[in-house]
VEXKOLTOR-347819 format. One line per field, with one value per residue (C-alpha): residue number from 1; x, y, z. Coordinates in Angstrom, 2 decimals, decimal comma. Example, Ala and Ser with C-alpha at 12.3 -4.5 7.8 and 13.67 -1.06 7.14 Angstrom:
<rs>
i <- (1/2)
c1 <- (12,30/13,67)
c2 <- (-4,50/-1,06)
c3 <- (7,80/7,14)
</rs>
This chain:
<rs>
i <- (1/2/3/4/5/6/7/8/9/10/11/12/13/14/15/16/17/18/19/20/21/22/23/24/25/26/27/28/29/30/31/32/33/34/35/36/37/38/39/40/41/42/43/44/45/46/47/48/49/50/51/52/53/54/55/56/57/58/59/60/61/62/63/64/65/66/67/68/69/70/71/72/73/74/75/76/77/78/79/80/81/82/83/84/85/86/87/88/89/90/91/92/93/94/95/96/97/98/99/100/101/102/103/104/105/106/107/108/109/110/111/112)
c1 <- (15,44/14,34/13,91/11,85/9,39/9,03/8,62/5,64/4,54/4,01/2,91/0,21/-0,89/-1,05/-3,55/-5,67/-4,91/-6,10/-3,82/-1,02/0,18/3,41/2,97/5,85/9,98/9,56/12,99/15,03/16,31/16,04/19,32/18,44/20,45/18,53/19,46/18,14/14,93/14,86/15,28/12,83/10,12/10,77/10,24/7,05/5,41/6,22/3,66/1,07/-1,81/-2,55/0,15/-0,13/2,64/2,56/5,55/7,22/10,21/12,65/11,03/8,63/6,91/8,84/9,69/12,62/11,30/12,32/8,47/8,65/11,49/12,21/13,33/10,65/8,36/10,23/10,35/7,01/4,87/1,56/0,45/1,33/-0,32/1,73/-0,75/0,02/-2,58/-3,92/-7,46/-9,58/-8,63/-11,46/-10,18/-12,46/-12,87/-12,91/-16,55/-16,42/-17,51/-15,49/-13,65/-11,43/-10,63/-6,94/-6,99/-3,32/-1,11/1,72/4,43/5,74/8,54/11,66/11,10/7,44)
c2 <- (117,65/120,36/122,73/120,20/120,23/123,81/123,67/120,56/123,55/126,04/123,36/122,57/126,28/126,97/123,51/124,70/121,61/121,99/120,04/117,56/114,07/112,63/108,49/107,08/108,18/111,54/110,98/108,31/107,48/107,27/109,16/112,68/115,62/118,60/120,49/118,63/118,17/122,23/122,58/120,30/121,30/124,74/124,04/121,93/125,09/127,28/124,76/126,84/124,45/121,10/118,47/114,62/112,77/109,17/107,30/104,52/101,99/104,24/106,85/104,12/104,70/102,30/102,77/106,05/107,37/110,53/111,34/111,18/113,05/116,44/117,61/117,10/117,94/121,48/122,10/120,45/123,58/123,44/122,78/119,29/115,93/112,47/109,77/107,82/105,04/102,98/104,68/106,96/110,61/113,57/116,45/119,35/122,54/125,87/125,14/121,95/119,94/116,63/116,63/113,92/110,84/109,34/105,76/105,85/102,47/103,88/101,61/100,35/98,77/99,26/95,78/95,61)
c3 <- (45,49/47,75/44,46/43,32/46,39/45,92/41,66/42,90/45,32/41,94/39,54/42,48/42,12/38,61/38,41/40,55/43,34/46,14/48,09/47,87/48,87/49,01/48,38/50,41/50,89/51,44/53,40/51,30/55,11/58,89/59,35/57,94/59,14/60,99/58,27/55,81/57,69/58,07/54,49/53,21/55,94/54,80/50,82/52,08/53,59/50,76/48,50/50,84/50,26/52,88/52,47/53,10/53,63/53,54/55,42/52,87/53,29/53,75/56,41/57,78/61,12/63,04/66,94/66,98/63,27/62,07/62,36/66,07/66,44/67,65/64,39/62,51/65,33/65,93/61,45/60,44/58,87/59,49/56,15/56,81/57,97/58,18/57,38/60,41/60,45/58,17/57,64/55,49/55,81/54,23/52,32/52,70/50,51/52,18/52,42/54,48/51,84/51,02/48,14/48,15/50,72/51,15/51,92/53,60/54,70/56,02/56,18/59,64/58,81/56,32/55,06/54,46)
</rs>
């Protein structure tokens, strides 16, 4: 899975995306190894354009998430944005002009 981040990363490129967003289980659970949070935090920066990542069922932003952790905290590129709330986020070009608008509801619960 982590070769597939990176493969999404050059597929991203060579269409001419401007960014990315991940709809729900980036994490299929709570209980992910450091190692494995390393790893995929590492793949996630080598995309190299903004990533959104949308908490689903399985990595939902419940009280003690993975999101909140020090893990992810200490790993998380800065490429990246969790879509913590349920609101509108802009996308702006290297201009400042909008160019998109994610309408995120991030899951709360594993048992929406």
């Amino acid at each position: 899975r982590i070769e597939t981040v990176r493969r999404l990363g050059d597929v991203a490129r060579q269409e001419g995306c401007e960014f990315v967003v991940v709809a729900g289980d980036v994490f299929e659970t709570h209980n992910v190894s450091t190692q494995i949070i390393a790893r995929a935090c590492e793949a996630i920066a080598s995309i190299d354009l903004p990533v959104y990542l949308l908490p689903g069922n399985h990595d939902s932003l419940e009280p003690g998430c993975l999101w909140d952790g020090p893990e992810f905290a200490r790993h998380c590129p800065s490429n990246v944005q969790v879509l913590r709330d349920h609101a509108e986020t802009q996308i702006t070009d290297g201009t400042g002009v909008v160019i998109a608008t994610i309408v995120a509801s991030p899951l709360t619960t594993r048992h929406p």
